[in-house]
C-alpha positions as CSV (number, residue, x, y, z in Angstrom):
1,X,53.0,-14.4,194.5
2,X,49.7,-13.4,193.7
3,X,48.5,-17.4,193.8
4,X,50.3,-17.8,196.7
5,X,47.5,-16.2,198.4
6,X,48.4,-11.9,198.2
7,X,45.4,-11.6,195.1
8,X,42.9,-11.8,198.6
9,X,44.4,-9.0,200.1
10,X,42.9,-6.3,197.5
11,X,40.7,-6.1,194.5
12,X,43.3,-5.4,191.5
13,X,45.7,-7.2,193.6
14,X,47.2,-9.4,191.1
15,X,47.3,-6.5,188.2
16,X,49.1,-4.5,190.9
17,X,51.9,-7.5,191.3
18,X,52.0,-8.1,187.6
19,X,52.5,-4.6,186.7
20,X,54.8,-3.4,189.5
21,X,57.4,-6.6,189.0
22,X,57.3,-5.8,185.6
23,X,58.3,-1.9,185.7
24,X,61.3,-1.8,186.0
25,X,62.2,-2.4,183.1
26,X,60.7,0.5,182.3
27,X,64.4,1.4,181.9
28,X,64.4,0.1,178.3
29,X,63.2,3.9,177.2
30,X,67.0,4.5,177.9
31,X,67.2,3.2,174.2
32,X,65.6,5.6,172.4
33,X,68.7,8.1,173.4
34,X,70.9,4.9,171.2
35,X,72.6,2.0,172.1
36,X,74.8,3.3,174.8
37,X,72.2,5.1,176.5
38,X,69.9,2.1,177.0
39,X,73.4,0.1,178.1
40,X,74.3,3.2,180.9
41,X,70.6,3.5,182.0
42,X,70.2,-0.3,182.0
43,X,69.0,-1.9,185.8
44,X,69.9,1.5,186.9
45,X,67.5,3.7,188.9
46,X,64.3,1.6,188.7
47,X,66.4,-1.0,189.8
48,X,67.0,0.2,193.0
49,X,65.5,0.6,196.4
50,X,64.8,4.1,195.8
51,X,63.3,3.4,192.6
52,X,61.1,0.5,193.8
53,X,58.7,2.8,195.9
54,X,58.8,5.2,193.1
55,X,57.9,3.0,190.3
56,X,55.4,1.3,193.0
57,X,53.5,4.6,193.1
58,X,53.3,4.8,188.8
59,X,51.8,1.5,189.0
60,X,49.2,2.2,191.7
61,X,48.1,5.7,189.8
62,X,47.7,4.3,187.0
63,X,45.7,1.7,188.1
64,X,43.5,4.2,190.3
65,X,43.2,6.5,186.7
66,X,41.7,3.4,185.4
67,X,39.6,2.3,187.8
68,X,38.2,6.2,188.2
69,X,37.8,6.3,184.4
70,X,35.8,2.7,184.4
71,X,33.5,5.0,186.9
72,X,34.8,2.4,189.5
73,X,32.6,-0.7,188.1
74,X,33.7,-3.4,190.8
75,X,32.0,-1.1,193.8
76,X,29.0,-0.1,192.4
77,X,28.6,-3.9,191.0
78,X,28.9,-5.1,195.1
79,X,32.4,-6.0,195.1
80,X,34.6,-4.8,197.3
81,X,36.8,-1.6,196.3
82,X,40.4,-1.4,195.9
83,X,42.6,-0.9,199.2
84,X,44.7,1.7,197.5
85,X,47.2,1.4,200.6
86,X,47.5,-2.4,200.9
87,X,48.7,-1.9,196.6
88,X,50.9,0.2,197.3
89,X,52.7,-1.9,199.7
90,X,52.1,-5.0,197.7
91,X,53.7,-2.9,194.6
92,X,56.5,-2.6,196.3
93,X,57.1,-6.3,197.3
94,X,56.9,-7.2,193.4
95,X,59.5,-4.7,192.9
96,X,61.8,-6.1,195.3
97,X,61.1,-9.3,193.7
98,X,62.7,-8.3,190.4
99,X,65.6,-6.8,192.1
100,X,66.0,-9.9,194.1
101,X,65.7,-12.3,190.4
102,X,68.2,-9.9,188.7
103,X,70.5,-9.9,191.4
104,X,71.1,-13.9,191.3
105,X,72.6,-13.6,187.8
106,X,75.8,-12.4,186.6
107,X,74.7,-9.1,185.2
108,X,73.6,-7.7,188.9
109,X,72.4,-5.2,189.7
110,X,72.9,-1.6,191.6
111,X,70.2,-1.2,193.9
112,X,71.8,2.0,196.5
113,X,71.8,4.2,193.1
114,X,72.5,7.2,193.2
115,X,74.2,7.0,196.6
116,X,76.3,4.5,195.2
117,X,76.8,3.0,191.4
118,X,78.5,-0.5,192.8
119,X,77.1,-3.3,190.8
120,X,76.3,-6.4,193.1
121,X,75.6,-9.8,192.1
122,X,75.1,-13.2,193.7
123,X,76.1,-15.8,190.3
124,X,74.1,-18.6,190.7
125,X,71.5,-18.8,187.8
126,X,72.0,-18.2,184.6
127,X,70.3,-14.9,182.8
128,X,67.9,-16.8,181.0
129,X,67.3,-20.0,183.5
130,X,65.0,-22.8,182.1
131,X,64.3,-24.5,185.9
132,X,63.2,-21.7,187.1
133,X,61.1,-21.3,184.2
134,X,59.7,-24.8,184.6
135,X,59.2,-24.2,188.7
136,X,57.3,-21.1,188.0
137,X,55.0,-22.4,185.5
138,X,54.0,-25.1,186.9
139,X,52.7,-23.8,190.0
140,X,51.0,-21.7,187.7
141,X,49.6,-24.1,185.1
142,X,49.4,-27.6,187.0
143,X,46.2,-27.0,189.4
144,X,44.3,-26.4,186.3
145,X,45.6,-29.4,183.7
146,X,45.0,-31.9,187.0
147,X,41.7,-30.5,187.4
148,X,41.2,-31.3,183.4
149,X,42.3,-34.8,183.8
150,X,40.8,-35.5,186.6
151,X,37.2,-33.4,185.3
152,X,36.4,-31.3,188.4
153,X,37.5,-27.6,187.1
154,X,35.6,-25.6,188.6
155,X,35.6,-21.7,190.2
156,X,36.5,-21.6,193.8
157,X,36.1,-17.4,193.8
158,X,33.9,-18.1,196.8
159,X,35.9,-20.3,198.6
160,X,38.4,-19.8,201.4
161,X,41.7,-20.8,199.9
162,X,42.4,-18.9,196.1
163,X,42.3,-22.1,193.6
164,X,46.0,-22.9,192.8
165,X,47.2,-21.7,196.4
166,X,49.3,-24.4,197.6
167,X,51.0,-25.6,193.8
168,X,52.2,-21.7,194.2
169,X,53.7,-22.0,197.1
170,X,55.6,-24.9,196.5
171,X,56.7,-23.5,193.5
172,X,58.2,-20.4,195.8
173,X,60.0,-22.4,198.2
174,X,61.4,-25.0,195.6
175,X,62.8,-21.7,193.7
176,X,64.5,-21.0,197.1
177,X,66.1,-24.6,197.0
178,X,67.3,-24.3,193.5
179,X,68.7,-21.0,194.8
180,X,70.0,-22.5,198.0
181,X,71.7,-25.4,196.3
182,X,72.9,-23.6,193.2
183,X,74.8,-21.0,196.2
184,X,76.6,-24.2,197.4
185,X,77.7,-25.3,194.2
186,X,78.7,-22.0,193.5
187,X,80.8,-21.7,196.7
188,X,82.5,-25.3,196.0
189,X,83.4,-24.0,192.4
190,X,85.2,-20.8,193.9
191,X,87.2,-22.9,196.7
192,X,88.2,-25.2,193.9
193,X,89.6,-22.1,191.9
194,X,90.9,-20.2,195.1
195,X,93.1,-23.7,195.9
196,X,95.4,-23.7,192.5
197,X,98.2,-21.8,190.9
198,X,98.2,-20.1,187.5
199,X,101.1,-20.0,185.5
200,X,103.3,-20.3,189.0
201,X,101.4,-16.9,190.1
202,X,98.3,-17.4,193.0
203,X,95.3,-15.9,192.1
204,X,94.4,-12.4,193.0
205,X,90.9,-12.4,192.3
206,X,88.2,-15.6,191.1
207,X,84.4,-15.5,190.1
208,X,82.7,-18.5,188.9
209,X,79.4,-18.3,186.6
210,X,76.6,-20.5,186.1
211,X,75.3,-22.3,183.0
212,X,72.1,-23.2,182.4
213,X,70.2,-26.6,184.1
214,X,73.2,-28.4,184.7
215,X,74.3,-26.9,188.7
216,X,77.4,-28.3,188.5
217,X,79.1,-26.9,185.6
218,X,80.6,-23.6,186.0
219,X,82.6,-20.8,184.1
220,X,85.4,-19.9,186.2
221,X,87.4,-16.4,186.0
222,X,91.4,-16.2,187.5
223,X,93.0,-13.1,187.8
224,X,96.5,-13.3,188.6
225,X,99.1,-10.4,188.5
226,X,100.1,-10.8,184.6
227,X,96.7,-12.6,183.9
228,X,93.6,-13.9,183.1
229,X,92.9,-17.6,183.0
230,X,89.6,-18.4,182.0
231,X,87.9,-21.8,182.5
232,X,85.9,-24.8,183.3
233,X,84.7,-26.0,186.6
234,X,82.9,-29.4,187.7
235,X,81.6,-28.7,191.3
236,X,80.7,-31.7,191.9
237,X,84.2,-33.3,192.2
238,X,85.5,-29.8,192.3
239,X,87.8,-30.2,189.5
240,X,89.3,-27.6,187.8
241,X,89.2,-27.7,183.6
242,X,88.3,-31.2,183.4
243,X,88.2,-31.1,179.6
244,X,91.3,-28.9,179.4
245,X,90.1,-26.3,177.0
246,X,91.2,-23.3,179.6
247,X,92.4,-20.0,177.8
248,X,94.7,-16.7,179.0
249,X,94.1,-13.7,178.1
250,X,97.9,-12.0,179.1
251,X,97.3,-8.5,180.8
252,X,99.3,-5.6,178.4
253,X,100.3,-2.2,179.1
254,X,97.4,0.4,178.3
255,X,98.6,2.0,175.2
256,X,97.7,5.4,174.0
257,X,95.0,4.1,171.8
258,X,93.4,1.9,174.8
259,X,93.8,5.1,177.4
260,X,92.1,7.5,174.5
261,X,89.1,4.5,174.0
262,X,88.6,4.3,178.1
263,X,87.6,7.9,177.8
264,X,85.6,7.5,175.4
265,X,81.9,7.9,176.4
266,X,81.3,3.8,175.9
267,X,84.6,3.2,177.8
268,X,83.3,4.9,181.2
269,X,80.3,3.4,180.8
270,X,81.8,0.2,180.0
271,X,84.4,0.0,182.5
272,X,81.7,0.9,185.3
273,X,80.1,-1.9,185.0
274,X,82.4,-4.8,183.8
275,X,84.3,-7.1,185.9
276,X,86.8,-8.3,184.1
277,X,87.0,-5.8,180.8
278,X,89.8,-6.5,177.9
279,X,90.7,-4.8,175.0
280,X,91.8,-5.4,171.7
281,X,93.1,-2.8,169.4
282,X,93.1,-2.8,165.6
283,X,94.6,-0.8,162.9
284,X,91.7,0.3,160.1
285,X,92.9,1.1,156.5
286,X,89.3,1.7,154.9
287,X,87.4,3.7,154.7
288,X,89.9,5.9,156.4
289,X,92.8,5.6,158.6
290,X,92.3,4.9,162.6
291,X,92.2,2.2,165.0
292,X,89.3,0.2,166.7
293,X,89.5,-0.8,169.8
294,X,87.0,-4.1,170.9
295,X,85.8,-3.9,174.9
296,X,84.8,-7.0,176.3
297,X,83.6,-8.5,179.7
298,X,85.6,-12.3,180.5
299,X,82.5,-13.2,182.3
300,X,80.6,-13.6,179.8
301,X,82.8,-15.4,177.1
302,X,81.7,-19.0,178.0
303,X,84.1,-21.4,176.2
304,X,81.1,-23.4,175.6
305,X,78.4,-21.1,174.3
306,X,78.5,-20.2,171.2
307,X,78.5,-16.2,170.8
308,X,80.6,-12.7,171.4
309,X,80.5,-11.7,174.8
310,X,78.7,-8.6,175.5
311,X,80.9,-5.8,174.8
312,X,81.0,-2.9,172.4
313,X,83.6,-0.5,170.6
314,X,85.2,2.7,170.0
315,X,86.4,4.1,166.4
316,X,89.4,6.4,167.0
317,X,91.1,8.7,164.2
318,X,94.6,8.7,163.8
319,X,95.2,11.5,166.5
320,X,92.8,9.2,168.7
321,X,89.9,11.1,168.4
322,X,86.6,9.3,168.9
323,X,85.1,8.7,165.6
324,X,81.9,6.2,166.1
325,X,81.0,4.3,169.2
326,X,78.4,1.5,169.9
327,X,77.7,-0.6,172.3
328,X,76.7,-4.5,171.0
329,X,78.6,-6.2,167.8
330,X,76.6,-4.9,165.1
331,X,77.7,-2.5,162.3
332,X,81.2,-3.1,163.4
333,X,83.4,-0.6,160.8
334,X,86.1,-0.8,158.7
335,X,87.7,-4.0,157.6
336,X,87.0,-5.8,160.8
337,X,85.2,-9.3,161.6
């Protein structure tokens, strides 16, 4: 954004962008209060339009503490000062960029917090995305290595047009494209789910999600009234589990155990945000008597990625009391795997 042509609008322009699409995840201080406090507070409140010109106004303070503590060094050196205002605003542009990046995965996002806690999310790009990664970096990188090759790198501070102006700009509007053309995929992968039957029963609910590079292969989500059915989508022919590895997860009665782990602080939490949470339940012996009770998120178990979905769990005592909670796999007690 800043190469695109914003860095002429302001000294400090481009450390105001940097910074402010960066704070948000400020939010990552929510882990020092443990797991589930970073997994509650996570994309919540500086995630959200009244965050953005919030955190927008750290960024710019901090900046103007510097710059008054370096005795304001650009001025008095003849270059021009910093147009606190025109930050401010541009602070809050980069803030709306992150918002607008998190919102295209599957995570999403909650951006009218605290007047409303509804996640949103558009599904088209993966969390981690490696063509946008390529896009990005090479508007970045490739007006410098083609000035190496062809030998005439050179400063252009005084020119009219920033160096690297147009190679940015086609790198924004081709991340548009892949945005616009993973959004049609994604539609033809949810009309190829909406069109079948499940078990005899028609679906109630669908979500498809995105792998990485490949736009046409998709992770698709049934619910039906008894069900889940989880699987594989080819947009491209818009064919339904092509490779027939689709699995159901059967929906069961909540039991006393489940209804006493839903209350559970990580159960709120959990069941806030997820989309299409299960639960497994499991007798403990050792070290003491109780039951465990596994939350997990379908939209996240890709059949063909190799890892637990995100989830976490609840320890309960025999008169499901909650013993030990966590959110995430690890230090997972008693004699489960």
């Amino acid at each position: 954004m800043a190469r695109a042509g914003l860095n002429r609008k302001s000294a400090l322009a481009t450390a105001t962008l940097v910074l402010a699409a960066e704070a948000p995840d400020l939010d990552v201080l929510a882990n020092l209060g443990g797991r589930i406090s970073g997994f509650e507070h996570h994309r919540g409140i500086t995630h959200t339009f009244l965050g953005v010109p919030l955190m927008a106004g750290v960024v710019v303070l901090v900046l103007y503490i510097g710059f008054r503590c370096l005795g304001g060094r650009g001025a008095s050196a003849g270059k021009p000062s910093p147009r606190w205002g025109t930050l401010y605003w541009l602070a809050c542009l980069a803030g709306l960029s992150h918002i607008l990046l998190d919102f295209t995965n599957s995570y999403g996002v909650r951006p009218f917090e605290p007047f409303s806690y509804r996640w949103y999310s558009w599904d088209i790009v993966f969390i981690a995305e490696p063509v946008l990664w390529v896009l990005l970096l090479g508007g970045i990188s490739l007006p410098s290595l083609l000035g190496l090759v062809k030998g005439k790198v050179r400063s252009n501070r005084q020119g009219k047009v920033p160096r690297g102006r147009a190679a940015a700009l086609v790198a924004l509007v081709l991340v548009f494209v892949f945005w616009g053309f993973r959004d049609y995929q994604h539609r033809r992968a949810i009309t190829a789910l909406q069109t079948l039957t499940y078990g005899g029963e028609t679906p109630v609910r669908v979500s498809a999600y995105p792998y990485y590079v490949n736009p046409f292969r998709w992770y698709g989500v049934v619910e039906t009234r008894s069900s889940y059915h989880c699987l594989e989508i080819n947009s491209r022919i818009s064919e339904v589990d092509p490779e027939d590895r689709g699995r159901v997860h059967l929906k069961l009665e909540p039991s006393p155990v489940i209804l006493a782990a839903e209350h559970s602080r990580l159960g709120r939490v959990f069941l806030d945000w997820a989309q299409y949470p299960v639960a497994e339940t499991e007798r403990l012996d050792e070290p003491s008597p109780g039951f465990l009770v596994r939350f997990f998120d379908l939209r996240f178990q890709y059949p063909l990625i190799s890892r637990r979905p995100l989830g976490g769990w609840v320890r309960l005592s025999p008169n499901l009391h909650v013993s030990a909670e966590s959110f995430g796999w690890s230090r997972l007690p008693g004699n489960s795997r």
